[in-house]
C-alpha positions in Angstrom: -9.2 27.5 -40.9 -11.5 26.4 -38.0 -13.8 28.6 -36.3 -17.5 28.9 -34.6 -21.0 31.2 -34.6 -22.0 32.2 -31.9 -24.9 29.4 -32.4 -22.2 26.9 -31.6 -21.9 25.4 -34.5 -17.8 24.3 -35.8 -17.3 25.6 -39.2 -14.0 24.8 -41.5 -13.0 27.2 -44.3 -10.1 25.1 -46.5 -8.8 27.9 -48.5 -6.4 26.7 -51.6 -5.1 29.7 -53.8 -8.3 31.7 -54.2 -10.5 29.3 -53.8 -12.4 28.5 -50.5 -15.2 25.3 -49.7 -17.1 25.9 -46.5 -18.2 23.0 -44.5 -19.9 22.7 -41.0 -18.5 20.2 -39.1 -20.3 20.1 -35.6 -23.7 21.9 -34.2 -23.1 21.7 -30.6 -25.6 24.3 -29.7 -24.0 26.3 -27.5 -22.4 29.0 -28.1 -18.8 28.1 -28.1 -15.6 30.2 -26.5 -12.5 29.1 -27.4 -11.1 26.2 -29.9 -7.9 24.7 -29.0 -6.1 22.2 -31.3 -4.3 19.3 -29.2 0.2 19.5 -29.6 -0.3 16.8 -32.5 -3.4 18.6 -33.9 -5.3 15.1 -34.6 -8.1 17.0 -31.7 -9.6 19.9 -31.1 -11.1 21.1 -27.9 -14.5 23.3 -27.8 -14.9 24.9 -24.7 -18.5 26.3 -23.7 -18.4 29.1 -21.2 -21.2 27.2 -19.8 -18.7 24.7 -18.5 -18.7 21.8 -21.3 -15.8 20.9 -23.1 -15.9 18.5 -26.9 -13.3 16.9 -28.8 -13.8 17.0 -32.8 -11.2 15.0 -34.6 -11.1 16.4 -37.7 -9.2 13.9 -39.7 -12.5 11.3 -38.8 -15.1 14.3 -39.9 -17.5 13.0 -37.6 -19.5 14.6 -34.7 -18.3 16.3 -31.8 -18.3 14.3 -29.0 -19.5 15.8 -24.9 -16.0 14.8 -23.1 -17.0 16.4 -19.6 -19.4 19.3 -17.9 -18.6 20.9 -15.2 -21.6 22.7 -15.1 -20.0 25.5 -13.2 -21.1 29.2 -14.6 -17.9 30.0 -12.9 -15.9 28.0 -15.8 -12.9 30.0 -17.7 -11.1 27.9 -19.9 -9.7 24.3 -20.8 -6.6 23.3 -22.6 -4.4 20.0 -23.6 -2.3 18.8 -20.8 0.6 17.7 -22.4 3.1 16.0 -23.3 0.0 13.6 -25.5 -3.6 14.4 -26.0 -5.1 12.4 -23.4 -5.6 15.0 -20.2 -7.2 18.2 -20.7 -7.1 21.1 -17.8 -9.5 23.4 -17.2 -9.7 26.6 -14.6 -12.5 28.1 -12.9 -13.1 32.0 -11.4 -12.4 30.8 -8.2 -8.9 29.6 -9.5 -9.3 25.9 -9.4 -7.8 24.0 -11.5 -9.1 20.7 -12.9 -7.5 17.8 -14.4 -9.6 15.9 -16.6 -9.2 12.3 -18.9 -10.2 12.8 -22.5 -10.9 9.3 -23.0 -13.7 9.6 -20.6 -14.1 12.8 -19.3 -13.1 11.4 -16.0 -12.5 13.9 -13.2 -8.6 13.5 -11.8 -7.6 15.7 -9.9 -7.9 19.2 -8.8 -5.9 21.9 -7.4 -7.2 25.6 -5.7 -5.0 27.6 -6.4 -6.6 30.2 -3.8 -7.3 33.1 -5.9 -9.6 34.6 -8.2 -9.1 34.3 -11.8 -9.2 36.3 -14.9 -8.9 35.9 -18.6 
């Protein structure tokens, strides 16, 4: 079970009868809105609300590392663009839709969609 404080830190509960070890994976201080795990779940997205998205592998237990920042206040959400983990897509208030490399953080591609938009 993955999940994060408010202080942005990634923490991993691995629960195995009745027994649970807690380990913090990542500290990216900020605080951190939504965790999404890739179609293959070798990645996992944290998305900031301040606009910056990380990738944590968690089968190499390392650090999570800054993929992009859109350093938009007006940032919603990202996700995996699939089919494969290599494009992520995020979507502003103003309804545009960004297409992003993960290898990178590369900026693709972008589509306004024209209206406002909610989560």
């Amino acid at each position: 079970l993955y999940f994060s404080a408010q202080e942005g830190i990634l923490i991993f509960y691995h629960i195995k009868d009745l027994q649970y070890e807690i380990k913090i994976c990542a500290d990216i201080s900020q605080p951190i809105s939504s965790l999404i795990f890739s179609p293959d779940y070798t990645s996992l997205l944290l998305v900031t609300d301040q606009g910056t998205v990380y990738s944590y592998r968690p089968a190499h237990c390392g650090e999570a590392v800054k993929l992009l920042d859109t350093s938009s206040s007006c940032f919603l959400a990202a996700d995996f663009l699939t089919p494969g983990n290599n494009y992520c897509v995020s979507v502003t208030v103003s309804g545009e839709v960004q297409v992003w490399s993960l290898e990178d953080g590369t900026f693709l591609s972008k589509l306004n969609l024209g209206i406002e938009v909610h989560v």
